[in-house]
Residue, then its C-alpha position, 0 to 999 in steps of 0.5 A: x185695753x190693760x188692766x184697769x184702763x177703762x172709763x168707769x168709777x173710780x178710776x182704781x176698778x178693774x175689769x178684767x176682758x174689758x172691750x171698749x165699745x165701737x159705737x158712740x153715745x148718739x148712735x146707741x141712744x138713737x138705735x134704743x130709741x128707734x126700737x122702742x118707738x116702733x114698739x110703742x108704735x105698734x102697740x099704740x095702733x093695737x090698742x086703737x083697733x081693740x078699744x076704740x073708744x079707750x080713754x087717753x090717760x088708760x091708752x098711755x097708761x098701757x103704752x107705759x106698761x109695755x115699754x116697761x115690760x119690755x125693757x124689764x123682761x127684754x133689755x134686763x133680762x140681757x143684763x142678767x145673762x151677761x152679769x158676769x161677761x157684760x165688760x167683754x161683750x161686743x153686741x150693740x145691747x152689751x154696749x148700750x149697758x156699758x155707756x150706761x154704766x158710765x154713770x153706775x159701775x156697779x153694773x159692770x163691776x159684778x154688784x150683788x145690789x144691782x144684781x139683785x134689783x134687776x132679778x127682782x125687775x126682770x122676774x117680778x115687776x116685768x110679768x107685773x107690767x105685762x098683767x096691768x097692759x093686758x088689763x087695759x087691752x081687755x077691759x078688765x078694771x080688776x085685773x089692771x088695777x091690781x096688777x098697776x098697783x103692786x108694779x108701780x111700788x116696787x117700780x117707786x121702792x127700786x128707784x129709791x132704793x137705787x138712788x139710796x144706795x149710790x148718793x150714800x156710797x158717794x158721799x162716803x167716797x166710794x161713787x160709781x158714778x162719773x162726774x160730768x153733769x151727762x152721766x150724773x145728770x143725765x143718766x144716772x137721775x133723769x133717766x131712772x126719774x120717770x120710774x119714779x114720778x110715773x109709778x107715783x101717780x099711777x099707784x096713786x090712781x089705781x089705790x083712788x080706784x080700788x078705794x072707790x070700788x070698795x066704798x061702793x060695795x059698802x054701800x051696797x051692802x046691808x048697813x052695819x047693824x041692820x042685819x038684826x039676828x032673830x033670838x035663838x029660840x026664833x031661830x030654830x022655829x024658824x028653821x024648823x019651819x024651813x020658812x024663807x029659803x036661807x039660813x035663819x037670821x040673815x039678810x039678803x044682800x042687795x046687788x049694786x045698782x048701776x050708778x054704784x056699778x059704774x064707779x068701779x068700771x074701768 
């Protein structure tokens, strides 16, 4: 293929070694979808032998982390290998990024936006995904929330960030994206959506979960004020004395009591 001669937007871009891809839309589509339905599949029965009992929205919440570990630190990670070969590539995973880029050409036009993005994805958020998945395998609310958290807002910032910057290129434009309602519809806004809606509510859940936690602890806890400091010279005559066990003028916290413990399980 010359110069020039290529799908993508604008018309003017050249990609030099461009190779026009051998397999169709539909055939790539289902080859994707066949891969990452027997993961999903295979970590969905996982997850039934380990925690049997595991709530629905906890059992989809960890599905969801290891589809987007594995895309993130799979699928990604290949594009950040083939940054700058991506339009000569053969293999079926180049070809699905290059139908993809159908509907954004920055991925094959070398874009240091898209480049740093997916650095981003593939070396922060992925691991992230991965910590908030295993949090759900094993039980661990601490672990699972915070991970869940800090992944779902850069998942929500990325997304917005990635619209952003593509709408305001458009309309000066500058677009990298093909006009027909598939790649602009379909790829390019409804593909990335669930990067969005999903990481809204899940960062949601997990803030209700921490702030919960939080309260919970604070009610635990001696209430504010309560911790009357003895006057100094009681305090040294009580030291002195070695009366109590512990620092003078300080008192024992209490421990959580099960109800309040329970607001923090996973």
């Amino acid at each position: 293929m010359s110069l020039g001669a290529h799908p993508y937007y604008p018309p003017s871009l050249e990609l030099p070694g461009y190779v026009a891809p051998t397999r169709g839309a539909a055939a790539l589509g289902l080859t994707m979808a066949a891969a990452l339905g027997l993961l999903l599949a295979a970590a969905d029965a996982a997850l039934r032998r380990h925690r049997r009992r595991l709530a629905r929205a906890d059992r989809a919440a960890a599905l969801w982390f290891v589809l987007c570990g594995a895309l993130h630190c799979g699928f990604e990670l290949y594009y950040l290998a083939h940054f700058r070969t991506l339009p000569a590539t053969r293999d079926v995973v180049g070809e699905m990024w290059k139908e993809y880029a159908q509907s954004d050409s920055r991925y094959v036009a070398q874009s240091p936006v898209v480049r740093a993005l997916e650095t981003v994805t593939v070396a922060v958020v992925g691991p992230l995904c991965w910590a908030a998945a295993y949090g759900v395998w094993a039980g661990r609310a601490p672990v699972r929330h915070l991970a869940q958290l800090a992944a779902s807002v850069l998942h929500v910032y990325s997304v917005v960030l990635y619209y952003g910057t593509e709408l305001l290129a458009a309309r000066a434009g500058r677009s990298s994206c093909r006009p027909e309602a598939l790649y602009f519809v379909g790829y390019f806004v409804l593909a990335n959506l669930p990067w969005l809606v999903v990481p809204a509510w899940l960062a949601a859940a997990s803030a209700a979960h921490i702030t919960r936690c939080m309260a919970a602890a604070q009610r635990a806890a001696p209430a504010r004020g309560s911790d009357r400091r003895l006057p100094t010279g009681a305090q040294r005559r009580i030291a002195r004395s070695g009366l109590g066990g512990r620092p003078p003028g300080t008192i024992r916290a209490r421990s959580c009591s099960p109800k309040q413990e329970s607001a923090c399980a996973e």
